[in-house]
N, C-alpha and C positions, 0 to 999 in steps of 0.2 A: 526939210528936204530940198525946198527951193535953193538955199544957197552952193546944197553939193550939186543939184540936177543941174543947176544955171552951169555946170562948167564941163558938162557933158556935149560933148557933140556928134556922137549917135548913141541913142536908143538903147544899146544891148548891157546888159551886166553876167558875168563868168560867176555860174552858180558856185556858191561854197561845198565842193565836195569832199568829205572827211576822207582819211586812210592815206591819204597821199597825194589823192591825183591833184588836189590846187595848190598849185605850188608858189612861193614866193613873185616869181620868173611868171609866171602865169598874170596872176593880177600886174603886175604892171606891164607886161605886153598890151592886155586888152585895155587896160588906162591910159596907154602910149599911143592905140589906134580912135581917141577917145570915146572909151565906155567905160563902165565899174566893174574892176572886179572887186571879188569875196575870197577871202581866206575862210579854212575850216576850223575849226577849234574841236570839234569833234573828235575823240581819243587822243588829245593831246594834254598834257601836263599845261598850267598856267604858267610855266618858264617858260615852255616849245610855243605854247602860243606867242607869248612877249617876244622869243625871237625871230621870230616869224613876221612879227610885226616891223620888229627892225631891219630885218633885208627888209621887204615892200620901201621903206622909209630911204632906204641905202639906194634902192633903185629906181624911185620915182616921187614925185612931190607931188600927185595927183590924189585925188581923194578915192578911199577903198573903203571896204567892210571887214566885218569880220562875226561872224554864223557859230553861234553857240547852241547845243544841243540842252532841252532844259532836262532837268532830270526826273525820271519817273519814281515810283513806288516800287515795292516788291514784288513779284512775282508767284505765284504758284509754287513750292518748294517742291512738289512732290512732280505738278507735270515737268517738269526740269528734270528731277531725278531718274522720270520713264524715257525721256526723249535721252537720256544722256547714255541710257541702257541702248536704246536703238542705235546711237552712233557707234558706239564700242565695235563692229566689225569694220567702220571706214577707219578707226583709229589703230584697228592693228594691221589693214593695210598698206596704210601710210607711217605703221613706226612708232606712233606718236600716243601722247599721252592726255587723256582728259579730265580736266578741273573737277576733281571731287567734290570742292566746293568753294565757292563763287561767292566773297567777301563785297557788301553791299557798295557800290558807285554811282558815285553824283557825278562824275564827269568832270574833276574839281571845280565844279560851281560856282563855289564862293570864294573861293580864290581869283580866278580867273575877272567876275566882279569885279572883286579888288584891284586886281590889276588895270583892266581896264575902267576905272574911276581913277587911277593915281597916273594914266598914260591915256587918255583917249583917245580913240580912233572916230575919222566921221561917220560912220555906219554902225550901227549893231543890228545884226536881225537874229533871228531867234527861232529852231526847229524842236520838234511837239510838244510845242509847250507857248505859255506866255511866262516872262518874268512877274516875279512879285511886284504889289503898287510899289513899295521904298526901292526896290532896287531899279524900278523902270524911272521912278522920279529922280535919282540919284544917277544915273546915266543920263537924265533930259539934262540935269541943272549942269554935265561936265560940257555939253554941249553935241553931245552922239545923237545923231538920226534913228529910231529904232524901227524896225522893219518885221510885222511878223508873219511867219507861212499860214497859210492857213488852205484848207482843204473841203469847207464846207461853208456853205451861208453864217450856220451858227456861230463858226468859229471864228469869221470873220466879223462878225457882231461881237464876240467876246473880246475880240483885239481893239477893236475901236475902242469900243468901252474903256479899255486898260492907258488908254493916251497913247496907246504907239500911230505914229505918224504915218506909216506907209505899210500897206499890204501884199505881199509876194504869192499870189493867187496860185495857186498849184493843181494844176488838171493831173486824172490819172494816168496822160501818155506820160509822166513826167519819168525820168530814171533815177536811181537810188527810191532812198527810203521815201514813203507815202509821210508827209509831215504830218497824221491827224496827233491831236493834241491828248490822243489816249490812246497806247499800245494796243491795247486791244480792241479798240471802234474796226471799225468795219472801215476801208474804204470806201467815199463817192465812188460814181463812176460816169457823173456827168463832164462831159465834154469840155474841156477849158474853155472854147469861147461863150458856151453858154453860161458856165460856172462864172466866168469874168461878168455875164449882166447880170446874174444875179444877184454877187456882191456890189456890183459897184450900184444895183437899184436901193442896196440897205443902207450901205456907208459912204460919205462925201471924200472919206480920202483917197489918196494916191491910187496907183494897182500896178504892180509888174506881173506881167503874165509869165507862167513858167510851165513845160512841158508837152514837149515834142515837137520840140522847135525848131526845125534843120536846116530850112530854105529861105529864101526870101518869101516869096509868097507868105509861108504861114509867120514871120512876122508880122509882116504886113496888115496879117487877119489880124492879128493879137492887137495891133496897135489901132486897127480900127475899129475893134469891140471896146475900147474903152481905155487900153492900157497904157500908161505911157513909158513905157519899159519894156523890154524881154527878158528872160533869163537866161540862158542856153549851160549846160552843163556837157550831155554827151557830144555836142559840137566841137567842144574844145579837147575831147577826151585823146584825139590822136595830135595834136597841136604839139609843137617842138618840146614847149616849155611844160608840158601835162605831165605828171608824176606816175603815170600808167603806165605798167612795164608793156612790154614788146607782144609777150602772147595776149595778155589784155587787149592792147590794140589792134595786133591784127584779127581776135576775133568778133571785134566789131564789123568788121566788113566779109565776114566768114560765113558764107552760103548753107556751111549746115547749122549754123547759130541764129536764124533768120526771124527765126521768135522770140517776141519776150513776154515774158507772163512775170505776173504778181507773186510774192512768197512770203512766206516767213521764214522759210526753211535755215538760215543760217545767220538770220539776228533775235528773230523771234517779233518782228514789226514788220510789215508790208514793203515789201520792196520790189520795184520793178526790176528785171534782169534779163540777161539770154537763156533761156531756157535749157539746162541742161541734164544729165543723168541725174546728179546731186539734187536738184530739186525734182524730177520724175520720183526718185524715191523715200524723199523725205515732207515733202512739203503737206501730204496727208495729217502728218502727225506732230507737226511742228507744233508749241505752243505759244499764245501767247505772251511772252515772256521775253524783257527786255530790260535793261543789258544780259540779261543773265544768258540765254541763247549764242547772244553774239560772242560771249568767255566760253563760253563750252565749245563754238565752232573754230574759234579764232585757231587752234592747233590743227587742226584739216586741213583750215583756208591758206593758209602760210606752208603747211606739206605741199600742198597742191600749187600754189601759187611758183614754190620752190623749183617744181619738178615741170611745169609750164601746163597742168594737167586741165586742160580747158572744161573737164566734165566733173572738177571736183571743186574749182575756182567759183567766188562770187564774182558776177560780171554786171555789175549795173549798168543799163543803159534803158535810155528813152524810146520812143518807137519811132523815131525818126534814125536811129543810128547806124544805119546802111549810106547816109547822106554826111557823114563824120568825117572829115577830111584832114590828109595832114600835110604841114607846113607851119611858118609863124603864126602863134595866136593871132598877134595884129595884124595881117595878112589877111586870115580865116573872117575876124570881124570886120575888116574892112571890104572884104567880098561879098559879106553876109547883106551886111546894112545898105551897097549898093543894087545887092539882089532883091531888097527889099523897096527901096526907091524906086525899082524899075517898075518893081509889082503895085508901084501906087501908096508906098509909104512916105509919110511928109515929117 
């Protein structure tokens, strides 16, 4: 990690957010104001990733990541098939039809792997999950940094262990999905900067702090509990180059969206989001069940996203995302890291 961080000249990295919103244009904006960004690999084909790789390449020579989601086990067949009965009246108010059944995904895994072993990129990190030892060694020996989330002490003991280099500490103001390293664990719900001492009291490596990170000031905290990073996701989420349509972003700053609560309601894993009907009446009975949740919902969220329906849309975000501003990403992070400087960050 020394030789990518040595070329860093502020602090911040642009979390990898799957579905869209980190966009090619993204990472290298915030590598242009110098910090790291993260691509998503998450619901992407090992080709979409590869290409994805190449604009970033096409648009900047600075060093980036790239955020693989690891793959879990089965699910419960049957709470799937009850939660899937319960959807059936948003499914015929939107039209739409839902997945009778839901063919097992790894997220192409091993492909992807492959891919980046025969193209490496300098970052890999890695959401709930750890990679296997041969695959985590065969990634060290291309020359990749690995990075992994983690969300509790333990997990962060189990990362070290594994040789990955650097920890991406995840408090639960974070937005999107809760990285714990099993679908169905419970969420912490200690505080990132105290979560930040108590990993960094277990393990000597790295720590980028991630979650709910909006202002200077609270990098400032982050980076004086121990981290020597930030990660900001929803910051970036209204930012020129953010791949988040128009009603997504404006209801980030949307007075009756003001809260955001925990769910599973529409992947079947912990996510933080704006709090809206859709999870009022699902989130009771949602299972834990993952990817399989997120295939059963995926036909709603695309109706609703269609139709700009802000009470039927997933809308991830952090608890800081009333402080979401827009304009150029490099811009955003260059105001950010100066907001933090003022606040007493070095």
């Amino acid at each position: 990690m020394a030789t990518v961080w040595g070329r860093l000249a502020v602090p911040v990295v642009a979390a990898p957010m799957a579905g869209g919103a980190s966009t090619p244009e993204l990472v290298a904006a915030v590598a242009g104001a110098g910090g790291l960004g993260f691509l998503a690999a998450g619901y992407l084909t090992a080709g979409a990733m590869a290409e994805q790789v190449r604009r970033v390449r096409e648009l900047s020579d600075s060093p980036f990541g790239m955020n693989l989601f690891v793959p879990a086990g089965p699910s419960d067949p049957v709470a799937v098939a009850a939660y899937r009965e319960r959807l059936r009246p948003e499914a015929e108010r939107f039209g739409v039809e839902l997945p009778e059944r839901i063919a097992p995904d790894r997220d192409d895994w091993d492909a992807k792997i492959e891919a980046l072993l025969a193209d490496p990129v300098p970052v890999v990190s890695y959401t709930f999950g750890l990679p296997g030892a041969a695959e985590a060694a065969a990634l060290r020996a291309v020359g990749s940094v690995q990075v992994g989330t983690v969300t509790s002490v333990e997990e962060a003991r189990a990362a070290a262990e594994s040789g990955l280099d650097v920890l991406a500490v995840q408090g639960p103001e974070a937005g999107g999905h809760r990285a714990t390293h099993r679908a169905d664990a419970r969420p912490g719900e200690t505080p990132l900067l105290e979560l930040l001492a108590q990993v960094g009291s277990e393990t000597g490596l790295r720590l980028i702090a991630a979650g709910g990170l909006g202002d200077g000031a609270a990098i400032a905290a982050a980076l004086a509990a121990g981290a020597v990073a930030v990660q900001l996701g929803t910051a970036f989420l209204r930012s020129d180059e953010s791949g988040a349509g128009a009603a997504y972003r404006a209801a980030l700053v949307d007075e009756r969206f003001a809260e955001t609560v925990v769910t599973r309601a529409f992947t079947g894993r912990p996510a933080r989001g704006l709090r809206n009907a859709f999870i009022d009446r699902h989130e009771p009975y949602a299972p834990a069940a993952y990817p399989e949740v997120h295939h059963l919902t995926l036909p709603l969220r695309a109706a609703a996203t269609a139709r700009a329906d802000l009470d039927g849309m997933h809308l991830w975000a952090g608890t800081a995302h009333a402080l979401a501003r827009s304009g150029p990403a490099a811009q955003i992070t260059r105001e950010l890291w100066a907001a933090a400087r003022a606040a007493g960050a070095r």
